[in-house]
Every structure is written in structure tokens, then in C-alpha cells.
mmJSON file of the N, C-alpha and C atoms, coordinates in Angstrom:
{"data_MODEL":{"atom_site":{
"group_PDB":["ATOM","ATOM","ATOM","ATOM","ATOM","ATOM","ATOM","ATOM","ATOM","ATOM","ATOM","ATOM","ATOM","ATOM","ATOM","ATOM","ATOM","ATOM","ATOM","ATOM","ATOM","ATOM","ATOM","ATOM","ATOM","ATOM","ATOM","ATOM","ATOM","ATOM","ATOM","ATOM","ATOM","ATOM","ATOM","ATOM","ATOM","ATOM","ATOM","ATOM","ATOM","ATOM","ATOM","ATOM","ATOM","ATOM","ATOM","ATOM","ATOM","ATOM","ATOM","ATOM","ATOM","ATOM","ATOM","ATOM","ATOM","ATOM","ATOM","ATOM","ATOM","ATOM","ATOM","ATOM","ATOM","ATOM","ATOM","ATOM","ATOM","ATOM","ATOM","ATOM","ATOM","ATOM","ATOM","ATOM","ATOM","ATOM","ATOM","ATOM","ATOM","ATOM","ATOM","ATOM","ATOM","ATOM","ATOM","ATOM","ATOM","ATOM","ATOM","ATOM","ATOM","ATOM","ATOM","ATOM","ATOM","ATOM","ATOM","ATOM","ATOM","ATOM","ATOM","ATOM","ATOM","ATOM","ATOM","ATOM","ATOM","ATOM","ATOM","ATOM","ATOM","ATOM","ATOM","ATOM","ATOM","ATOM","ATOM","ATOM","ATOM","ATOM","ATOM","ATOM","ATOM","ATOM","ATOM","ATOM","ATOM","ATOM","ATOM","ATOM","ATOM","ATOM","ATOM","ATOM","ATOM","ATOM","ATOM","ATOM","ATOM","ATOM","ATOM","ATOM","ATOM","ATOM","ATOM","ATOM","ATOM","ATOM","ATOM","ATOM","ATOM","ATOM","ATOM","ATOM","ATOM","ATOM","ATOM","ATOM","ATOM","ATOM","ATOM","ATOM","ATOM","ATOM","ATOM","ATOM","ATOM","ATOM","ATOM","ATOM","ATOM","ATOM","ATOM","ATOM","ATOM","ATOM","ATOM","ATOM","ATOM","ATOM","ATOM","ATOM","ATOM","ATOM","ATOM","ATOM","ATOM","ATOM","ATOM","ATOM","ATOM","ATOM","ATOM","ATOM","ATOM","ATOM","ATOM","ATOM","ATOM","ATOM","ATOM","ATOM","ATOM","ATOM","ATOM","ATOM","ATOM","ATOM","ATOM","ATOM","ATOM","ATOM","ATOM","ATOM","ATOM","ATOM","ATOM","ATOM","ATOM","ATOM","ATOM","ATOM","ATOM","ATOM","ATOM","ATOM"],
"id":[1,2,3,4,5,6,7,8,9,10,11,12,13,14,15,16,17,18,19,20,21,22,23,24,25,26,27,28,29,30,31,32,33,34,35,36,37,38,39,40,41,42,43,44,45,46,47,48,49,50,51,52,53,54,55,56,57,58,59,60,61,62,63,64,65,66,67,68,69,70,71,72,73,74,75,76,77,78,79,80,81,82,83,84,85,86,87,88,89,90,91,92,93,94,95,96,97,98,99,100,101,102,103,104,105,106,107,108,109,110,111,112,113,114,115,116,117,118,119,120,121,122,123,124,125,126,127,128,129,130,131,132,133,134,135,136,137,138,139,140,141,142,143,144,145,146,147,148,149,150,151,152,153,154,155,156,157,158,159,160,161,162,163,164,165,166,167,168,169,170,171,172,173,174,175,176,177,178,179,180,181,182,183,184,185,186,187,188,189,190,191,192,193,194,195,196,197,198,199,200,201,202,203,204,205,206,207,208,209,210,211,212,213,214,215,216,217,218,219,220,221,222,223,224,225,226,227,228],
"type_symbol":["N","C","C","N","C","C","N","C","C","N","C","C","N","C","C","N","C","C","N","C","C","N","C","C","N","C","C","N","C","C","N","C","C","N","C","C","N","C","C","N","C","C","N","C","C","N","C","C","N","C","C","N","C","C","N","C","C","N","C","C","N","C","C","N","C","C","N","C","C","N","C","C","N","C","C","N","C","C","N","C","C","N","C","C","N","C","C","N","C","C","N","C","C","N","C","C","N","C","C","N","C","C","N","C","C","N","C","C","N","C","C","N","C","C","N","C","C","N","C","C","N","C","C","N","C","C","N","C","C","N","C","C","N","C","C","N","C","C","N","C","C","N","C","C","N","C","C","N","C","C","N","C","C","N","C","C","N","C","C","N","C","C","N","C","C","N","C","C","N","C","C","N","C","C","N","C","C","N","C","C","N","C","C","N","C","C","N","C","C","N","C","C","N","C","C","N","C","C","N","C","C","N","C","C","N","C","C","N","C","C","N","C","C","N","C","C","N","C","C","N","C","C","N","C","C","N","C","C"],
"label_atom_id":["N","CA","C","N","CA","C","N","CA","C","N","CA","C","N","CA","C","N","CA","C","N","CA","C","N","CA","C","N","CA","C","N","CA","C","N","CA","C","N","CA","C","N","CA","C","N","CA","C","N","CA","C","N","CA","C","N","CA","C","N","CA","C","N","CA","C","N","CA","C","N","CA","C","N","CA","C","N","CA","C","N","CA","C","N","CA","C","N","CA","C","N","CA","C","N","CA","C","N","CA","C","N","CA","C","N","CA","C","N","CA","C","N","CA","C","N","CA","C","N","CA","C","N","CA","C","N","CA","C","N","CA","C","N","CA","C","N","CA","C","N","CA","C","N","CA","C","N","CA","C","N","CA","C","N","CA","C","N","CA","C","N","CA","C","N","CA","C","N","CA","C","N","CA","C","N","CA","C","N","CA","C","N","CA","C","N","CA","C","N","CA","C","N","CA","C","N","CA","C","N","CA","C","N","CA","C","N","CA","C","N","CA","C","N","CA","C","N","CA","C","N","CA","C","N","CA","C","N","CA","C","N","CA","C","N","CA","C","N","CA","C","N","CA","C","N","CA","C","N","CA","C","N","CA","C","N","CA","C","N","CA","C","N","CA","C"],
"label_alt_id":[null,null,null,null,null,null,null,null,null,null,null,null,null,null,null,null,null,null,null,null,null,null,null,null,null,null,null,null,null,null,null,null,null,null,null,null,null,null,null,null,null,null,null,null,null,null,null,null,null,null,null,null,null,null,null,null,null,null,null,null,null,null,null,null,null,null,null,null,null,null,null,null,null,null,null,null,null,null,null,null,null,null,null,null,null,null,null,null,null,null,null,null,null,null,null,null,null,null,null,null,null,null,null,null,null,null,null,null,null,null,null,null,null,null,null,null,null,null,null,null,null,null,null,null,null,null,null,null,null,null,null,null,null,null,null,null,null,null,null,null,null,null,null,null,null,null,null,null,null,null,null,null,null,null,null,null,null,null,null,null,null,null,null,null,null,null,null,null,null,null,null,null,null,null,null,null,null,null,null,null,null,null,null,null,null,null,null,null,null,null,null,null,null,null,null,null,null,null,null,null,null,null,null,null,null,null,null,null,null,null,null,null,null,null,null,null,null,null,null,null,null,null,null,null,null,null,null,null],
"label_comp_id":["UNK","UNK","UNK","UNK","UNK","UNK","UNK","UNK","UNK","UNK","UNK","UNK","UNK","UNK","UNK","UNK","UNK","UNK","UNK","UNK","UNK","UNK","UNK","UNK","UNK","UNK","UNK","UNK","UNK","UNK","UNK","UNK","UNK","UNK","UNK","UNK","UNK","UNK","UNK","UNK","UNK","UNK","UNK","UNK","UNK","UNK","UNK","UNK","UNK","UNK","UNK","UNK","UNK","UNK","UNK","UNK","UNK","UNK","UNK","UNK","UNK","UNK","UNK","UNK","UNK","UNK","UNK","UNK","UNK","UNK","UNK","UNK","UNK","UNK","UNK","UNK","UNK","UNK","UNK","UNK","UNK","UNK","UNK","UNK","UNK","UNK","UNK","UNK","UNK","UNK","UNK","UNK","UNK","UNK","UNK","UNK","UNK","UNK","UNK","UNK","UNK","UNK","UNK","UNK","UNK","UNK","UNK","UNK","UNK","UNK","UNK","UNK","UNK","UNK","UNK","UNK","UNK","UNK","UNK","UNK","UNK","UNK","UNK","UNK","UNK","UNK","UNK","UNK","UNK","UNK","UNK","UNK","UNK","UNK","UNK","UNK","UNK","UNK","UNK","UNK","UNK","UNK","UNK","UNK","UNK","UNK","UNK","UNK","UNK","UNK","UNK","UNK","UNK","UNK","UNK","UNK","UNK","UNK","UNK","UNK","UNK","UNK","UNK","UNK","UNK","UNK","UNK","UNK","UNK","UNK","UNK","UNK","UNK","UNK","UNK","UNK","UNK","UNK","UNK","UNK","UNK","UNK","UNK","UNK","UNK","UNK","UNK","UNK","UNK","UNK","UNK","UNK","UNK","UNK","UNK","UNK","UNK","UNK","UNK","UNK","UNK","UNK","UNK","UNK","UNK","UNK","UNK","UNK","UNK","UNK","UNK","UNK","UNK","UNK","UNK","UNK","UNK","UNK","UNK","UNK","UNK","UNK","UNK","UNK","UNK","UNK","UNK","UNK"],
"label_asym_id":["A","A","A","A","A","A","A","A","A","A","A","A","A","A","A","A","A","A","A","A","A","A","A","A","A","A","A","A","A","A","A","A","A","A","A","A","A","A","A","A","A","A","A","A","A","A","A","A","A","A","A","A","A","A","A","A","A","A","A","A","A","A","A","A","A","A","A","A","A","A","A","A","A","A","A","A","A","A","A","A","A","A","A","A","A","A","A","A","A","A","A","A","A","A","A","A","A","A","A","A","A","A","A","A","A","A","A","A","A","A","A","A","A","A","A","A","A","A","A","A","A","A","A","A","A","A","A","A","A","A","A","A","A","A","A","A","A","A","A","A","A","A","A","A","A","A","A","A","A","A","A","A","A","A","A","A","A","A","A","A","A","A","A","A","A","A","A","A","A","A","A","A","A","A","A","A","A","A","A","A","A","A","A","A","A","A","A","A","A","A","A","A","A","A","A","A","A","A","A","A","A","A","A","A","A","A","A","A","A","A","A","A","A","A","A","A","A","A","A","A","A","A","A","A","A","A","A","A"],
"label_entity_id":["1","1","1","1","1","1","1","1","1","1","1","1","1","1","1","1","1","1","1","1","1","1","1","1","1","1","1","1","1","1","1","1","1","1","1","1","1","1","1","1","1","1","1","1","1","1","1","1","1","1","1","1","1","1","1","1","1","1","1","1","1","1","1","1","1","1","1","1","1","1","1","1","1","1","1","1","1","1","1","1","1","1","1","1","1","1","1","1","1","1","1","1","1","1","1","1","1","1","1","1","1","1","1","1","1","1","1","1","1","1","1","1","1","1","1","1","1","1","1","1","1","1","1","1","1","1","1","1","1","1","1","1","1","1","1","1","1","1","1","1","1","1","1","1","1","1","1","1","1","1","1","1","1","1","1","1","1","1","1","1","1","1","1","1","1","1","1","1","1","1","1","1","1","1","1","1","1","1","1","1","1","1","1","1","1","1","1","1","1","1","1","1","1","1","1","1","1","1","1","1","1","1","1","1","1","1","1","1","1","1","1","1","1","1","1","1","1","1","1","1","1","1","1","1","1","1","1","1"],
"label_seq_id":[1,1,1,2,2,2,3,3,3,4,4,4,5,5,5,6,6,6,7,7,7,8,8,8,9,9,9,10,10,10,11,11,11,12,12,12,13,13,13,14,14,14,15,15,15,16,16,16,17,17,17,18,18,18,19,19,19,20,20,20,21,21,21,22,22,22,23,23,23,24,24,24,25,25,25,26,26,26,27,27,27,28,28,28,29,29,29,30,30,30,31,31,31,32,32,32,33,33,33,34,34,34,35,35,35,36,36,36,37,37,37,38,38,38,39,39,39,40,40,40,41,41,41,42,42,42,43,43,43,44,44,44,45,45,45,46,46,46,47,47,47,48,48,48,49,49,49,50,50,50,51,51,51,52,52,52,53,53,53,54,54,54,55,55,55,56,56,56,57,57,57,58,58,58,59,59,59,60,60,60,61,61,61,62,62,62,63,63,63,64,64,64,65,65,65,66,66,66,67,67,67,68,68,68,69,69,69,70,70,70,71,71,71,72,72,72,73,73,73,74,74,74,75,75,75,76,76,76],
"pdbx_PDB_ins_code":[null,null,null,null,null,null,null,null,null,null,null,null,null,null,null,null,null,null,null,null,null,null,null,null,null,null,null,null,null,null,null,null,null,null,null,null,null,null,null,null,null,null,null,null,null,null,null,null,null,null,null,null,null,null,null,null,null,null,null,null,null,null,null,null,null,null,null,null,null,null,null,null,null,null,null,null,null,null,null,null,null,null,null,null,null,null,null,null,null,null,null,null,null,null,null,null,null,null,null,null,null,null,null,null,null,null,null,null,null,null,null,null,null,null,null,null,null,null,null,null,null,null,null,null,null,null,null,null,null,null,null,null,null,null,null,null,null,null,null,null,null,null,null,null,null,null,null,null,null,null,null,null,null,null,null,null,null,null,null,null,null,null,null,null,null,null,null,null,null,null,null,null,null,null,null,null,null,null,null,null,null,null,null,null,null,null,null,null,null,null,null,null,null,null,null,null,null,null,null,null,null,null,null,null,null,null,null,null,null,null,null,null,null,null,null,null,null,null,null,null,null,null,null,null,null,null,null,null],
"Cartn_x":[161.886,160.995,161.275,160.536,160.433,161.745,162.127,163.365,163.371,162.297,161.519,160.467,160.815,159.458,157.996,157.075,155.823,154.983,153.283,152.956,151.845,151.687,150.193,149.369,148.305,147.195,148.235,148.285,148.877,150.375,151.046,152.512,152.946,154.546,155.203,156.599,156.468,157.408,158.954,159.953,161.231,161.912,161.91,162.17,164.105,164.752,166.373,166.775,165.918,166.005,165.354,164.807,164.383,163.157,162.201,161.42,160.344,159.151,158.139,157.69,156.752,156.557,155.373,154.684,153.588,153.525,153.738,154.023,154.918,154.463,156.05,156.497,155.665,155.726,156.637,157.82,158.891,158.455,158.501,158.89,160.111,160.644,161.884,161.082,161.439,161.281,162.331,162.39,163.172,162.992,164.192,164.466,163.359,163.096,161.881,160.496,160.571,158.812,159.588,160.332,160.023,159.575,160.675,160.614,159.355,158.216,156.829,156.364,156.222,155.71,155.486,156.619,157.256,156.076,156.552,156.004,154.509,153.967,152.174,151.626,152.956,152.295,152.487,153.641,153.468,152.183,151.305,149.972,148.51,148.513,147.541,146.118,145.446,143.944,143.905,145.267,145.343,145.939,145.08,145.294,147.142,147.756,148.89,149.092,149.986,149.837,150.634,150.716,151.61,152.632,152.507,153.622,154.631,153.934,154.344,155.593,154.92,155.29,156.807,156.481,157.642,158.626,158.494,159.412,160.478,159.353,160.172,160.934,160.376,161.047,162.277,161.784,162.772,163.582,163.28,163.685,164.269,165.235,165.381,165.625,165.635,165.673,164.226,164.554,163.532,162.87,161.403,161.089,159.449,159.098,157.604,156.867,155.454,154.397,155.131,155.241,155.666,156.673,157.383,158.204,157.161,156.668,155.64,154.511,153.937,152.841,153.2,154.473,154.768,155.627,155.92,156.109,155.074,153.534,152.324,151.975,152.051,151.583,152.64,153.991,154.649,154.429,153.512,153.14,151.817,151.034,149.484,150.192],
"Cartn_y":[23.725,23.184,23.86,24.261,24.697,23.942,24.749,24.648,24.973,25.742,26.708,25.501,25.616,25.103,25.01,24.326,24.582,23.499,23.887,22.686,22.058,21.44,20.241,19.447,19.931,20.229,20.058,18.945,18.5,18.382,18.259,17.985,19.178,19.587,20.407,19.722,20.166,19.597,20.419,19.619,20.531,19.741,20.346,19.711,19.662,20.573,20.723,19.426,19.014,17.873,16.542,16.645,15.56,14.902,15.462,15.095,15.623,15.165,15.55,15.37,16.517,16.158,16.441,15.847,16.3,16.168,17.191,16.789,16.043,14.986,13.684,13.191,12.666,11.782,12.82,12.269,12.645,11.372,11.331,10.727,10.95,10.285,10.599,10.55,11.2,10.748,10.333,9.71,9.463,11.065,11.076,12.317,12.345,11.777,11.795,11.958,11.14,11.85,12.906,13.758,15.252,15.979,15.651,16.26,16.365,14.976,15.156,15.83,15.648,16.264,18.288,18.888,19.865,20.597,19.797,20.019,19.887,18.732,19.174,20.279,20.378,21.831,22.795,23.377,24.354,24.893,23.937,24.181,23.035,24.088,23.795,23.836,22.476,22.825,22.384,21.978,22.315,20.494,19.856,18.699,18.793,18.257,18.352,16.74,16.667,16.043,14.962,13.96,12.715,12.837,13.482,13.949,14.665,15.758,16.784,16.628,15.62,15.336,14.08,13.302,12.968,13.405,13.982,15.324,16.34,17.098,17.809,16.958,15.58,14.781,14.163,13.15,12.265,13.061,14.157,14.495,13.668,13.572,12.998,11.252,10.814,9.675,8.49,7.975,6.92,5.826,6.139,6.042,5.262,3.986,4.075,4.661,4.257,5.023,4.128,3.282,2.498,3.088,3.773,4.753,5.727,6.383,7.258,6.932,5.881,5.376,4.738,4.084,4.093,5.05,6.298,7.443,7.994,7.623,8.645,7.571,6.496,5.609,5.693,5.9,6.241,7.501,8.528,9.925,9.728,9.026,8.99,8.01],
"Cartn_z":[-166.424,-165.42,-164.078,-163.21,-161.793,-161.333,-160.367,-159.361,-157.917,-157.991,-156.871,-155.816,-154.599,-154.265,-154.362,-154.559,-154.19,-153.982,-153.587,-153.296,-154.447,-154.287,-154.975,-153.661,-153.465,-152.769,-150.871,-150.162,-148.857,-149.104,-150.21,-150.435,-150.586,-150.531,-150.683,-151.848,-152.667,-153.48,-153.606,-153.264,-153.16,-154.135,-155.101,-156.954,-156.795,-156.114,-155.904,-155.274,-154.438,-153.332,-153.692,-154.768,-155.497,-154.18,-153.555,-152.545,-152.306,-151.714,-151.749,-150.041,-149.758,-147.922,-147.91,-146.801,-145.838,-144.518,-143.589,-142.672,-142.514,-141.475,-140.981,-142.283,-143.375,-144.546,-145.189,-145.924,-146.773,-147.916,-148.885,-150.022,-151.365,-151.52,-152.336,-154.215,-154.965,-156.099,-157.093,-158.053,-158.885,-159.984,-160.297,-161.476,-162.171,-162.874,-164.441,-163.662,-162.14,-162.124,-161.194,-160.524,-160.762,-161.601,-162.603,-163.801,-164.529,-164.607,-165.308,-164.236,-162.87,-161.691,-161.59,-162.278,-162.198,-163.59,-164.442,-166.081,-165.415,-165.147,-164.812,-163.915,-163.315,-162.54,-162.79,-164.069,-164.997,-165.536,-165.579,-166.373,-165.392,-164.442,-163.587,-164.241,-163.893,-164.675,-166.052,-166.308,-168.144,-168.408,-169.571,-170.127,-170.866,-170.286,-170.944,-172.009,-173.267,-173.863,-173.819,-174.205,-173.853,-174.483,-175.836,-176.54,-176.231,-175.181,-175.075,-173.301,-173.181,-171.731,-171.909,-172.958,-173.444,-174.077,-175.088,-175.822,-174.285,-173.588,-172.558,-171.057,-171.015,-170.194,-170.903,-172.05,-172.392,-173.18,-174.324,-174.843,-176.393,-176.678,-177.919,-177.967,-176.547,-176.464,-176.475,-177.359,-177.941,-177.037,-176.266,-175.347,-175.378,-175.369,-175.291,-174.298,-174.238,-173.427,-172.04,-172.017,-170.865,-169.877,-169.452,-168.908,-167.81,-169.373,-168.753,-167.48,-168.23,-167.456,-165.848,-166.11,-164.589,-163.921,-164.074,-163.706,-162.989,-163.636,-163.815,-162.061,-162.563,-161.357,-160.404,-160.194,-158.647,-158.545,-159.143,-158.334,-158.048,-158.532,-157.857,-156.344],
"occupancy":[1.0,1.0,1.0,1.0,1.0,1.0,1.0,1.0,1.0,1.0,1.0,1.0,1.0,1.0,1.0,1.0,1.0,1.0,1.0,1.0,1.0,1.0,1.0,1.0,1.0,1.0,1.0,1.0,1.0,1.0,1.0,1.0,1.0,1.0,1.0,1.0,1.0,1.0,1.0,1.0,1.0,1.0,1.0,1.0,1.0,1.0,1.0,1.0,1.0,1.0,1.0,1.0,1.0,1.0,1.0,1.0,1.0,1.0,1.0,1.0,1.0,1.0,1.0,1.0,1.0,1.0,1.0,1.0,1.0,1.0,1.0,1.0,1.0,1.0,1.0,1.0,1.0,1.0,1.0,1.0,1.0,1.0,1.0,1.0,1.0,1.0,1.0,1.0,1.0,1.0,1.0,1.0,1.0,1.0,1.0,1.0,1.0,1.0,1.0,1.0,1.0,1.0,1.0,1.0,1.0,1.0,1.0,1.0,1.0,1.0,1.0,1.0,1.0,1.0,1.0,1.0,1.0,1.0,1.0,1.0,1.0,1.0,1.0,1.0,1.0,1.0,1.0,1.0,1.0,1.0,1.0,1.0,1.0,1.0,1.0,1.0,1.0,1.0,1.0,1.0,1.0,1.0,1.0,1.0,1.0,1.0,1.0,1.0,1.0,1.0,1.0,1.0,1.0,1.0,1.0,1.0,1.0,1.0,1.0,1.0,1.0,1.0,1.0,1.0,1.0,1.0,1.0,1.0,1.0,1.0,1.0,1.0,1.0,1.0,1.0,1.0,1.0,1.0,1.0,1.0,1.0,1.0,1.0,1.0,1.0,1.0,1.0,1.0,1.0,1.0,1.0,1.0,1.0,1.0,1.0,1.0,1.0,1.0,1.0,1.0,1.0,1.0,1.0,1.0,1.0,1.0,1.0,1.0,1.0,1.0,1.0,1.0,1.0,1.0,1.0,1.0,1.0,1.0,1.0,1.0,1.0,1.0,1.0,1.0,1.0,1.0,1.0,1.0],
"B_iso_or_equiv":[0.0,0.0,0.0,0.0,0.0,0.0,0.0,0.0,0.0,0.0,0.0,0.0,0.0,0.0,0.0,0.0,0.0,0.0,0.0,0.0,0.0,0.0,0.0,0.0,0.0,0.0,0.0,0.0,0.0,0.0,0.0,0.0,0.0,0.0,0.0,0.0,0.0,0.0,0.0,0.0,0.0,0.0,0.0,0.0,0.0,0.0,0.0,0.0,0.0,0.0,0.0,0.0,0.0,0.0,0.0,0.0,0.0,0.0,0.0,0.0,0.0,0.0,0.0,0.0,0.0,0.0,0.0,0.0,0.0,0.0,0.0,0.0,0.0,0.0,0.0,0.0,0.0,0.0,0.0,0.0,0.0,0.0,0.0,0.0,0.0,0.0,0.0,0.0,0.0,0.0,0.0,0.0,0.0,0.0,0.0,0.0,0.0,0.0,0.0,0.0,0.0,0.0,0.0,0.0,0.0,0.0,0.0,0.0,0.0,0.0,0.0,0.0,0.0,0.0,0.0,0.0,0.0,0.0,0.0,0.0,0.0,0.0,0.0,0.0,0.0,0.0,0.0,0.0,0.0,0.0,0.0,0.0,0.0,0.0,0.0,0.0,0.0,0.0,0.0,0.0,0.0,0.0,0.0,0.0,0.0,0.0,0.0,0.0,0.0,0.0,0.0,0.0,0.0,0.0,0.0,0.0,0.0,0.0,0.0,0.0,0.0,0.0,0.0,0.0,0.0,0.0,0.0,0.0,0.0,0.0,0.0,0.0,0.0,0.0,0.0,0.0,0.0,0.0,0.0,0.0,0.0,0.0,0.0,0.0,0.0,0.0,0.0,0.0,0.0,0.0,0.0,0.0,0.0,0.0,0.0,0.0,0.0,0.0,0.0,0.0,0.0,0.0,0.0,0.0,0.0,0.0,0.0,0.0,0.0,0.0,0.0,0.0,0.0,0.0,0.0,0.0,0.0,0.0,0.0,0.0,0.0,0.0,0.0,0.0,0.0,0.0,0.0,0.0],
"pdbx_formal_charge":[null,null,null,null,null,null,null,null,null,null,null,null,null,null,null,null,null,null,null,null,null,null,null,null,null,null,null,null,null,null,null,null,null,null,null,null,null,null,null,null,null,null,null,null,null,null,null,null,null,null,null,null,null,null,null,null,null,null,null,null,null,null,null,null,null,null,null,null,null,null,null,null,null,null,null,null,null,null,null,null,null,null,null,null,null,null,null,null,null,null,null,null,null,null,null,null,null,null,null,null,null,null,null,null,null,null,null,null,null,null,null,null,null,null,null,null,null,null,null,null,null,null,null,null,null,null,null,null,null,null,null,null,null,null,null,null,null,null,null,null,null,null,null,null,null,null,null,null,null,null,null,null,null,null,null,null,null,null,null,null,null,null,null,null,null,null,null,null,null,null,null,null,null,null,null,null,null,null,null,null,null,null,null,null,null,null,null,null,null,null,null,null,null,null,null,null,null,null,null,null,null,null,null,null,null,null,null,null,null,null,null,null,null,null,null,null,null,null,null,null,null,null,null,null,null,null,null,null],
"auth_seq_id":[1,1,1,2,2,2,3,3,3,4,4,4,5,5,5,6,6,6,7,7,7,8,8,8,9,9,9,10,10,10,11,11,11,12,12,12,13,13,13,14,14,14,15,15,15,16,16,16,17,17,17,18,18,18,19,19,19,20,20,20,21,21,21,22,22,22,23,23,23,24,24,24,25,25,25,26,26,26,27,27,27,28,28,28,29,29,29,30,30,30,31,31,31,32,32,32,33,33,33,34,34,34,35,35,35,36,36,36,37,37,37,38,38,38,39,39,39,40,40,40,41,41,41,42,42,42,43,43,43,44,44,44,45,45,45,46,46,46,47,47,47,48,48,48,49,49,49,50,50,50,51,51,51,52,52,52,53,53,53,54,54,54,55,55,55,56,56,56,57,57,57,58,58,58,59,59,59,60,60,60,61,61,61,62,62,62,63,63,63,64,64,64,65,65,65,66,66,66,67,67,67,68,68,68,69,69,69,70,70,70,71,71,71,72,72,72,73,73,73,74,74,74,75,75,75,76,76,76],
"auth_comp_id":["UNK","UNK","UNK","UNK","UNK","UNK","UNK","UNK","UNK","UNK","UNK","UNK","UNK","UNK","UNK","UNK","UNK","UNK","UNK","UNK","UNK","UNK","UNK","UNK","UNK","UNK","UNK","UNK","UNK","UNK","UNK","UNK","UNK","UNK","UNK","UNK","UNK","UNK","UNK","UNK","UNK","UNK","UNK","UNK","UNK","UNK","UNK","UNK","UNK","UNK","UNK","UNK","UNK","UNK","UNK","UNK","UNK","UNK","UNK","UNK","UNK","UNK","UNK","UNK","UNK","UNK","UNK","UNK","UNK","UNK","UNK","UNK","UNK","UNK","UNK","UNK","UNK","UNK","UNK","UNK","UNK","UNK","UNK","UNK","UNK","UNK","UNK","UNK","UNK","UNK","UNK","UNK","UNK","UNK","UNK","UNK","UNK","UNK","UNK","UNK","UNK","UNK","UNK","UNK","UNK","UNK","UNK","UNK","UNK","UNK","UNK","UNK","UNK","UNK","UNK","UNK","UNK","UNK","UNK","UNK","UNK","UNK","UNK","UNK","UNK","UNK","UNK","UNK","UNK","UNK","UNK","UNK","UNK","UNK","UNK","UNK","UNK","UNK","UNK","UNK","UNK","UNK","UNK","UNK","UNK","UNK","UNK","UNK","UNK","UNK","UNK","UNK","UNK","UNK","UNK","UNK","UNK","UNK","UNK","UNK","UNK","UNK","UNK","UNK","UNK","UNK","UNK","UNK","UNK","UNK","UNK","UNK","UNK","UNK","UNK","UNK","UNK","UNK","UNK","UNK","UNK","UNK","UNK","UNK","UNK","UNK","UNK","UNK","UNK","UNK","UNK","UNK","UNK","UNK","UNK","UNK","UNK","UNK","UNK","UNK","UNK","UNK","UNK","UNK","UNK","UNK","UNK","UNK","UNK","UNK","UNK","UNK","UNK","UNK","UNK","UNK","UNK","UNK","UNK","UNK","UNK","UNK","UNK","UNK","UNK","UNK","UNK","UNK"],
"auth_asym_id":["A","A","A","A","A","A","A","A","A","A","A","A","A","A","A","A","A","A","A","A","A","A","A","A","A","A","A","A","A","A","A","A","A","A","A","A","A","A","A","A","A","A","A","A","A","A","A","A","A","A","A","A","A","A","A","A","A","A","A","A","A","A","A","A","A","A","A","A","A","A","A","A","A","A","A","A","A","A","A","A","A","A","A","A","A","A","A","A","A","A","A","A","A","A","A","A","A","A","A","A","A","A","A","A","A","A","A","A","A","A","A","A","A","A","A","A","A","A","A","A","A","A","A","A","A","A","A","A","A","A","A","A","A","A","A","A","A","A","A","A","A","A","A","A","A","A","A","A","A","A","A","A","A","A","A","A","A","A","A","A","A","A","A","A","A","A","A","A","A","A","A","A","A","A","A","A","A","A","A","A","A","A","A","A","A","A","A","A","A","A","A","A","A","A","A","A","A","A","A","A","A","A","A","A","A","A","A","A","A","A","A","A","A","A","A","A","A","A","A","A","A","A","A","A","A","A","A","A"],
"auth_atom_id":["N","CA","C","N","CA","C","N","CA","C","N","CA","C","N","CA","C","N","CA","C","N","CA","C","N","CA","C","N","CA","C","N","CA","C","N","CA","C","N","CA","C","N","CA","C","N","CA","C","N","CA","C","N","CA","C","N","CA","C","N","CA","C","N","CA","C","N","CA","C","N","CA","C","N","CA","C","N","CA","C","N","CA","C","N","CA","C","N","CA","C","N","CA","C","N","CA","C","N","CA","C","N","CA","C","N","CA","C","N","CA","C","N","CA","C","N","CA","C","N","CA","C","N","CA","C","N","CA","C","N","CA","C","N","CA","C","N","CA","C","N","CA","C","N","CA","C","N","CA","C","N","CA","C","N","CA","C","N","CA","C","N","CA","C","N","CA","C","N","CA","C","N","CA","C","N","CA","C","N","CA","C","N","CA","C","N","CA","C","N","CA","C","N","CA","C","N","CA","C","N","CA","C","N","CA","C","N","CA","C","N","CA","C","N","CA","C","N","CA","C","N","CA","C","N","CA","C","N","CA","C","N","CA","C","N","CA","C","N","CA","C","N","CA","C","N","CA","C","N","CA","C","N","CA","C","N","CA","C","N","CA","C","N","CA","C"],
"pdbx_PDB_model_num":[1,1,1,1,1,1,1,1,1,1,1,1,1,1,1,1,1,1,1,1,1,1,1,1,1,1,1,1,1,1,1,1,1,1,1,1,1,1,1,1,1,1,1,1,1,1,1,1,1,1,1,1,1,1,1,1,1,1,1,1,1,1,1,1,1,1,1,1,1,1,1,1,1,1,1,1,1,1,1,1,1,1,1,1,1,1,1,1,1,1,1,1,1,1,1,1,1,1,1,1,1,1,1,1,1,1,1,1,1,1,1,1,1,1,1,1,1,1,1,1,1,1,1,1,1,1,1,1,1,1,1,1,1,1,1,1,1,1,1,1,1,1,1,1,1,1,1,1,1,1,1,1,1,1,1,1,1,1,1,1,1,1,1,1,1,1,1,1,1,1,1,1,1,1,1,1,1,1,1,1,1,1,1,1,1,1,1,1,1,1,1,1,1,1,1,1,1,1,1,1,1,1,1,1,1,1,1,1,1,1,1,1,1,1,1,1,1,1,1,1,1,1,1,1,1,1,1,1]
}}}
């Protein structure tokens, strides 16, 4: 997953620093939504899969949709 800065549209995402900015506004994230944060912007434009987004986040740990979904909702 990205390590590198970049942005998503007004934010600047600094993935090392676990934080996201615009202007004055700093927001902190928790690890896992970098991490999905990082992974959706690997593939800009592109439907990524729920499967696929759990597999490279959670990895082998046994996880419902529930995790995800409020991950998906503290980055909107």
C-alpha cells in the first residue's frame, strides 16, 4: 500500500503520519482506514471489491462486513 504522500480531491493524505489535511483542518485516522484509504486510491476510477479490500486490509483475520462498513463511513 502507498507510503508516499498524495492527495484525494481537497485532502492531502500523509499515510506515514497516519493523517489527512486541508488546509487548517488536520484529521487523524485510525490504521485500517488508511490502509482501505491507501488501497482505494491504488485504483482510481476502478470498483474495488469487498473481498478484495478485506483480504489486503484484514488479511487472514476473521472479520465481518461490519469493520469495513464503518471504516468506509469514518472516511466519507
Amino acid at each position: 500500500m502507498r507510503k508516499e504522500t498524495f492527495r484525494v480531491g481537497d485532502w492531502e493524505v500523509l499515510p506515514l503520519e497516519g493523517r489527512i489535511r486541508s488546509g487548517d483542518r488536520v484529521e487523524r485516522l485510525r490504521p485500517k482506514a488508511m490502509d482501505v484509504l491507501c488501497l482505494l486510491a491504488e485504483s482510481p476510477g476502478e470498483v474495488v471489491e469487498r473481498d478484495t479490500i478485506l483480504s489486503e486490509v484484514w488479511g487472514r483475520t476473521a472479520v465481518t462486513d461490519e469493520p469495513l462498513t464503518a471504516t468506509v463511513g469514518e472516511l466519507r
